[in-house]
N, C-alpha and C positions, 0 to 999 in steps of 0.2 A: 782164783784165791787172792784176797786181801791180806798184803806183809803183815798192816795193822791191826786187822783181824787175829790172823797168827798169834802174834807177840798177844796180845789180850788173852789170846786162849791158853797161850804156856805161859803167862805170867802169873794166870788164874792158877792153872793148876800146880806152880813151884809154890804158890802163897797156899793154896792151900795142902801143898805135902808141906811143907814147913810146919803151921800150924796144926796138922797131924801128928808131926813127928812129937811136937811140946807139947802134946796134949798124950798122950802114950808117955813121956816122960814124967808124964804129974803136973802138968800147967796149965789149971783149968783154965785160964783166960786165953789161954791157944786157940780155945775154941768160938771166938772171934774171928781172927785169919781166916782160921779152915771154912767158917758158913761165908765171908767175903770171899775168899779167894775162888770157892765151889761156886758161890751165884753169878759171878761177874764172868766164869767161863762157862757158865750152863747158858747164861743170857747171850754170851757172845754164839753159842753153837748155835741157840734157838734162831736168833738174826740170821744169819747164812745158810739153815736150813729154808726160814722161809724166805730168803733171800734167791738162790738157786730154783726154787719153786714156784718163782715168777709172783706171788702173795703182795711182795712189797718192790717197791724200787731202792736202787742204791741209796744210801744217803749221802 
């Protein structure tokens, strides 16, 4: 497992409970965060799946 990996993947998803949280509070522009913070950790999970899968090499 890559640290940096990690940190990408719980940053994704703190940015996007955050932007969850203001968007259930009434703050439609929350829902900026929440679709960034969701893609940037679904794209980091997607990497390291195919990453472990022999697919891609490191970068």
């Amino acid at each position: 497992m890559r640290w940096s990996s990690l940190f990408t993947v719980v940053g994704g998803v703190v940015v996007a409970a955050v932007g969850l949280f203001g968007l259930l509070s009434g703050h439609p522009w929350s829902a900026v965060p929440l679709a960034l913070g969701s893609a940037i950790a679904l794209r980091e999970v997607r990497y390291l799946q195919r990453l472990r899968t022999g697919k891609i090499r490191e970068r």
